[in-house]
N, C-alpha and C positions, 0 to 999 in steps of 0.2 A: 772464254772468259768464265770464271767460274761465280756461282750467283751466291753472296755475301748471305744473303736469305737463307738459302738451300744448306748450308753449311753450316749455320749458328743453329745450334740445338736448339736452343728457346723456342725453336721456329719450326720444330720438326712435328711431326706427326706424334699426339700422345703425350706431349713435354706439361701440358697444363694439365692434362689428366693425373699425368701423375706425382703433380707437384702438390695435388688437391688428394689425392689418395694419400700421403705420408703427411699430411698437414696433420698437427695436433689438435682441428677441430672435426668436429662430428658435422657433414654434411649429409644431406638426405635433402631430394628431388621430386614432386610429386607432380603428377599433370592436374586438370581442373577437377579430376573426378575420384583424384585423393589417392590416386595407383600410383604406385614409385618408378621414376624413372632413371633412377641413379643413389646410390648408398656409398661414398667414399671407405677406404679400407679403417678408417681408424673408429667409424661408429658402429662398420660392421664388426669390429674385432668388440667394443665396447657392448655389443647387443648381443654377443654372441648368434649373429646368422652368416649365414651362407649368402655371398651377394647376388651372387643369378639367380637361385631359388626364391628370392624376394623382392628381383626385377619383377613389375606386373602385377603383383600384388595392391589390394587397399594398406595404407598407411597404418590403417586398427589391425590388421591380422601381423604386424610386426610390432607396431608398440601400441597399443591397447587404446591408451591415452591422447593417441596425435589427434591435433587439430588442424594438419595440412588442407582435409577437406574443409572445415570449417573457415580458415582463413581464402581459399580460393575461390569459395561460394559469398563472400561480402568482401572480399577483394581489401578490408583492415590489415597493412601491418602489423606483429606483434612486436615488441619490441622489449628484450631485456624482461622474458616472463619467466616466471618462478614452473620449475618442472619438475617431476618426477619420474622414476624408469625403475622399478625393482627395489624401493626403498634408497634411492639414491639421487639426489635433490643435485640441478644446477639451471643454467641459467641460457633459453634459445631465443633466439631473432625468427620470425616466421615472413619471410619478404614473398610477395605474390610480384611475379614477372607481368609485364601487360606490352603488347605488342598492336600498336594502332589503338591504344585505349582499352583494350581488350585483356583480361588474365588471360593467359595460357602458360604456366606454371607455377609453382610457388618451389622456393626454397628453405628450407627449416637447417638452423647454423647451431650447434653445441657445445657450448663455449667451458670450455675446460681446456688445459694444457697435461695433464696427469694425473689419476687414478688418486694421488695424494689430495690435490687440487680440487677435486671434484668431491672427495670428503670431505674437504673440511669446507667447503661452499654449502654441502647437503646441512652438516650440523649449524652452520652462521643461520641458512635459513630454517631450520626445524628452530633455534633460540629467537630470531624474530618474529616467527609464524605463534611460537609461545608467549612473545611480550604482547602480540597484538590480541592474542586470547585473553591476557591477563587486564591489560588494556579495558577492554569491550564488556568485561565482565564487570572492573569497575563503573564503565559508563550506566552499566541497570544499575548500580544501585541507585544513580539519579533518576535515569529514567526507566522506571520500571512499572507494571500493571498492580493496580490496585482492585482486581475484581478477579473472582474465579467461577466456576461453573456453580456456587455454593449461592453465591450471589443471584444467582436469576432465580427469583420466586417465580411462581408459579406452576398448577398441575394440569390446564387447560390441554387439548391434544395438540393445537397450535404451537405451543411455546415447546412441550416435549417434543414435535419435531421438528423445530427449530434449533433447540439444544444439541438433537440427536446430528444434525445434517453440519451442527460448528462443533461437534466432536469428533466426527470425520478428518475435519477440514485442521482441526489441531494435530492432528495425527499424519501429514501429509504436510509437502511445502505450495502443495497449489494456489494461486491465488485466490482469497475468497472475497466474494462482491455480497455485502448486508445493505439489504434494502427495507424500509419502514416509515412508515411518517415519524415526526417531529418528537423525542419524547419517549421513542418506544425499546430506546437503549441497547443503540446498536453501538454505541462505545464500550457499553458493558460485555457486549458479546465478544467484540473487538479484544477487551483485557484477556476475556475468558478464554478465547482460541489461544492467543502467545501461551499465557501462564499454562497451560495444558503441554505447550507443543515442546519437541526438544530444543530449542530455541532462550525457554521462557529463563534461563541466565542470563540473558544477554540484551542487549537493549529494545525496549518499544517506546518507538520516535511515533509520535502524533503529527500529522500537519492537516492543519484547513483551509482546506481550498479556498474557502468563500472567505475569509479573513485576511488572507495577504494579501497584499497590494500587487496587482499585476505585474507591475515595474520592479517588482521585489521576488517573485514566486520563485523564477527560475534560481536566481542567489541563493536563497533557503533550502534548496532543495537539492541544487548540486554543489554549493559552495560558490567562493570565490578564491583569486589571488590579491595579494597584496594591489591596491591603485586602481583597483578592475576598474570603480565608477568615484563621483563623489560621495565623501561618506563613509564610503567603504575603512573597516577598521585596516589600520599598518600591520598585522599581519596576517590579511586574509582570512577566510573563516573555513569550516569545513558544513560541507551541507549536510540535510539530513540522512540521504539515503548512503554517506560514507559514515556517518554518526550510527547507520543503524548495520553496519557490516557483522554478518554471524545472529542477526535480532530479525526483527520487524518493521515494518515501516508502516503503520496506519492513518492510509487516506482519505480522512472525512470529509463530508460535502462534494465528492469527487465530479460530480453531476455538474458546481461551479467550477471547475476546471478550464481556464482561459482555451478556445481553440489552437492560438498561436503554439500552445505549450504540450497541447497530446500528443504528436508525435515526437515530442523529446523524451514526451514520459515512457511512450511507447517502445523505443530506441533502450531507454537504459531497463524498462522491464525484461524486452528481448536478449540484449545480450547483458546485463547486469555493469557495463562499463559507464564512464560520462565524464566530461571533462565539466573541469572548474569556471567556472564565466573567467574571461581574461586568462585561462592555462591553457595549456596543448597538450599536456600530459595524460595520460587514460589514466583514468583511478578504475580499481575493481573493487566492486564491495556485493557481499554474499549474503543478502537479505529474500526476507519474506515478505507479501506485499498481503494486505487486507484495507478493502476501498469498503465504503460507506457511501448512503445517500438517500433523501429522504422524495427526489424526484424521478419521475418518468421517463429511466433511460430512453424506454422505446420512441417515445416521444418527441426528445431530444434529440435523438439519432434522425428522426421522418423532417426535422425541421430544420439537420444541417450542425448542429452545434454541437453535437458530441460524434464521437467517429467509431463508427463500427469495429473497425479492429481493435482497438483498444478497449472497446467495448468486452467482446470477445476475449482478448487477453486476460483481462479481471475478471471474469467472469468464470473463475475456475471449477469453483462450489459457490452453488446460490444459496445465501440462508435468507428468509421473507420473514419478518419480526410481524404478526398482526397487528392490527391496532388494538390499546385495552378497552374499545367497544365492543368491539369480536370474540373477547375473551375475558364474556364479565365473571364466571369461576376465579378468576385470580384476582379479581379486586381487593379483594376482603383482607386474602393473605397478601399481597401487596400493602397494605395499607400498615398491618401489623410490624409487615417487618420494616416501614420508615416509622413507626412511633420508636420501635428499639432502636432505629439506628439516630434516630431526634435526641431521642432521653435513654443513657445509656445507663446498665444495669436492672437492679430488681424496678427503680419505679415505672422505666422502661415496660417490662414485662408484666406489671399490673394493673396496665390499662387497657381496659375491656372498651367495646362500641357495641351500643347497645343498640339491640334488634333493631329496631327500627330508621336508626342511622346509617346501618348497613345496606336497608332497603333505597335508601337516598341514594346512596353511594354506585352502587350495586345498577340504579335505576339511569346514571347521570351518562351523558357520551361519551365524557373527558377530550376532547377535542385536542388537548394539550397532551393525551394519552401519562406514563409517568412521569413526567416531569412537572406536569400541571396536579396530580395525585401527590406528589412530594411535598409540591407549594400550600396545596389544601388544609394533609397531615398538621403541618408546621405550624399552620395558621390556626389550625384546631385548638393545636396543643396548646399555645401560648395565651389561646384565651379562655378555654376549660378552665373550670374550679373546683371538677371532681377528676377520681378518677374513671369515670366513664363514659366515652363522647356519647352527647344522646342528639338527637335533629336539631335542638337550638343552638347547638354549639358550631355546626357547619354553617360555610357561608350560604347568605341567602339565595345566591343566585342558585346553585345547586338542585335549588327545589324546583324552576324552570324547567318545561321541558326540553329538549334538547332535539327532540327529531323533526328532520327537515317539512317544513312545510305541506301537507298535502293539497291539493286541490281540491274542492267541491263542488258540484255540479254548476251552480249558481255563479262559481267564483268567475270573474272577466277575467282575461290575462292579464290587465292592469294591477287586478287587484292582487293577483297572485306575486308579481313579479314585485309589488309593494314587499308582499309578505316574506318572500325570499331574501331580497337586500335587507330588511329588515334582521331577519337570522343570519347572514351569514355577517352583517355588518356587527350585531351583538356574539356572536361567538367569536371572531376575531378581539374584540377588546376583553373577552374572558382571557383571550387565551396571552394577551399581552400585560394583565395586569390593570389594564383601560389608559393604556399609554397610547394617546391619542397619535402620537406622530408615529410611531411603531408600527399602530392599526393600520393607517394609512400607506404607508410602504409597504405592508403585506400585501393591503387591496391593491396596489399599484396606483391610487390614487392621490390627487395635491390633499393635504390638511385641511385649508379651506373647503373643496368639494366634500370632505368628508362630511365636516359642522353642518352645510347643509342640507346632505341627504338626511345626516341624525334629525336634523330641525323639522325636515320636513315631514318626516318617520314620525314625528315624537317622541323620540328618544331622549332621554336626558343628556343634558350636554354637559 
C-alpha cells in the first residue's frame, strides 16, 4: 500500500525549505547570541552574500545594523520597524521564538515583494522621516530654551567648572544629572546644555516631578489613548517624552520622582520605547534626557526611595551648581546683570551699588541662593530714588547675620538648641517671603506648632 504522505511533495524532504528560499520576502535566522543560522535565497541575493559563508556568522558582520541580537537578549517583538541596508529603507518584523518560555531563536522577516517595491517604501519613508523633522522643529518654536551659556554669570572657579563639565555634556547625548540647592539655577544650565547641543532645533520639554499629580505622572509623560481614564480628552494626548522626539526632555525635581514610576522611567530611558497609558502600541522617540535636583540622591537611595540604577542611568555627566555662599565673587556681578535684566536699556545700565551695599550683599548667606538675589534686586529697585543702591535701600533683614549659630563655652545644650530653632526657623521664612504656611511645610511641621515655637522664640508673629 503506498503511503498518501510519502508521495505528496508538500511532505517530502526540503518542500518548505524551499518554498521559503523563492519567497519574495527577506528571511534571516539568528540563534540567542545574534549568529545566523539560516539566510533564505531572496535576502541573500538582496544583501548580495554568499549563504554558507554567512552561516555562523554575528548578525553585525552581514548587516551592520541588525538587531537580532538585541531583540533575542530582551526577548520584545519588533514589529513593522522602519530599516535601512545600504541607503535603501523598508519595513521587518523581528519575532524571538521561545521554547518552554525560553528564546532560543529569533527570526527577522523583509517585507518587500520587489526591488520596485522596496524603492518606493525607502522614499514613502525618507518623505515621512522629513514630515516628522519638519514637524519637531516646529514644536521648539513653542517649546524652546530661553537661556544660553551667555546667561550664567559668574567668574568664581566653581561656576567655571561647572560651565566647563555642561559644555561637555552639550557636546555629547549622555544623560546629565545637575544637582544644587534651591535657586542655584540649575534650569538655567538645563536651557544652556540643549541650546549648545545639536539638538537645540528641536524641542526642550520641561516636566516636574514634584508638580504632577501621582495619578497623573505617568499620562504626561508617556501619553495617553483616547478613554484611557476619566477626563481623559477624545482624542488622547501625546506625552512628553514623544513631544520631545529628535529634542530633550528636562527632569526637574527628579529626586520627587514617585517610586512606583522609576522603573518605567528607567525602561523607556534604556531602550527609548513606551507605550501610551491605555495603547499596546510601541512608540519610539529619540530624545536627550537632563534630570535636575536640589536633594540627596545618596541619601535617598540608603533610605529606599530612589533606586540605584536609575540612579546610575542619569547620571551620565555630573555638573554640582555651588551654593551663591560658596561663591560670594559672583555676587556683585550677579546682581548687576538682574538690575539690567529688571530695567531694561541705558537706565538699566546706570545703576551703580554703592560700596558699601555691596559689602551687605557680598557679607549675606542667600539661603534662597539666586532666586532669593533676583527677589532682593527687584525689591531694591522698585523702592530706590536714586540711581545708586546704597545700605538703606536693601531689606532690613539682610543686615542680620546669617551664620549658624555657634556654641560657647557656657552655652547649655538647651540653650544652644533654643538658638538653632531660632535660625533655622527665621531663615526658612526669609526664604518664603514669611509665608507662614509655606515655612511650615518646609519645616515639616503643623502651622499651629510653628506660631508656637515663634511665640515661645520671641519672634514676631
Amino acid at each position: 500500500m503506498v503511503d498518501a504522505h510519502a508521495s505528496n511533495p508538500i511532505h517530502q524532504k526540503g518542500f518548505f525549505k524551499n518554498l521559503v528560499d523563492n519567497m519574495e520576502i527577506g528571511v534571516i535566522i539568528s540563534d540567542t547570541n545574534g549568529e545566523i543560522i539560516y539566510i533564505n535565497r531572496t535576502y541573500s541575493r538582496f544583501l548580495d552574500v554568499n549563504i554558507e559563508r554567512s552561516v555562523g556568522k554575528h548578525a553585525t558582520e552581514v548587516i551592520s545594523n541588525s538587531r537580532l541580537h538585541i531583540v533575542a537578549k530582551t526577548g520584545i517583538a519588533e514589529v513593522n520597524y522602519p530599516h535601512k541596508y545600504k541607503d535603501t529603507g523598508f519595513l521587518v518584523h523581528r519575532i524571538p521564538l521561545r521554547e518552554n518560555g525560553r528564546v532560543i531563536a529569533v527570526v527577522g522577516l523583509v517585507l518587500f515583494e520587489s526591488a520596485t517595491t522596496v524603492t518606493k517604501l525607502a522614499e514613502k519613508l525618507d518623505q515621512l522621516e522629513s514630515k516628522i523633522v519638519d514637524a519637531q522643529k516646529a514644536l521648539a518654536d513653542v517649546h524652546t530654551t530661553k537661556f544660553s551659556f551667555d546667561s550664567i554669570i559668574g567668574t568664581s572657579n566653581s561656576i567655571n567648572k561647572a560651565k566647563i563639565e555642561a559644555r561637555n555634556a552639550a557636546g555629547t547625548d549622555m544623560p546629565a544629572l545637575i544637582t544644587g540647592e534651591s535657586g542655584t539655577g540649575k534650569e538655567l544650565f538645563a536651557h544652556a546644555i540643549h541650546n549648545a547641543s545639536d539638538r537645540r532645533h528641536f524641542p526642550f520639554i520641561r516636566v516636574n516631578c514634584a508638580a504632577l499629580p501621582r495619578d497623573l505622572l505617568e499620562a504626561e509623560l508617556f501619553g495617553y489613548e483616547k478613554g484611557s481614564f476619566t477626563g481623559a480628552h477624545p482624542k488622547g494626548k501625546p506625552g512628553k517624552f514623544e513631544l520631545a522626539h529628535l529634542g530633550t526632555v528636562f527632569l526637574d525635581e527628579i529626586g520627587d520622582m514617585p517610586m512606583e514610576m522609576q522603573p518605567k522611567l528607567l525602561r523607556v530611558l534604556e531602550q527609548k520605547e513606551f507605550e501610551r497609558v491605555g495603547g499596546v502600541n510601541l512608540i519610539s522617540s529619540d530624545f536627550r534626557i537632563i534630570a535636575a535636583t536640589n536633594q540627596d540622591l545618596d541619601s535617598l537611595m540608603k533610605a529606599g526611595q530612589f533606586r540605584r540604577d536609575l540612579y546610575f542611568r542619569l547620571n551620565g555627566i555630573p555638573i554640582c551648581i555651588a551654593p551663591l555662599r560658596n561663591r560670594r565673587d559672583d555676587i556683585i556681578p550677579i546682581s548687576y546683570h538682574f538690575i539690567e535684566r529688571s530695567i531694561k536699556g541705558p537706565s538699566g545700565k546706570g545703576i551703580r551699588i554703592h560700596s558699601e551695599a555691596k559689602k551687605v550683599l557680598e557679607k549675606y548667606d542667600w539661603p534662597g541662593n539666586g532666586r532669593e538675589l533676583l527677589h532682593v534686586i527687584q525689591r531694591t529697585l522698585h523702592g530706590a530714588k536714586a540711581d545708586t543702591i546704597k545700605p538703606e535701600d536693601l531689606p532690613d533683614y539682610l543686615f542680620h547675620s546669617t551664620v549658624f549659630p555657634k556654641r560657647s563655652d557656657a552655652a547649655t545644650l538647651n540653650d544652644y538648641m533654643k538658638s538653632a530653632e531660632h535660625f533655622l526657623i527665621e531663615q526658612t521664612l526669609r526664604q518664603v517671603d514669611g509665608n507662614k504656611t509655606k515655612a511650615a511645610a518646609r519645616l515639616n511641621i503643623h502651622r499651629t506648632l510653628l506660631y508656637r515655637k515663634m511665640k515661645l522664640l520671641g519672634m514676631a508673629l
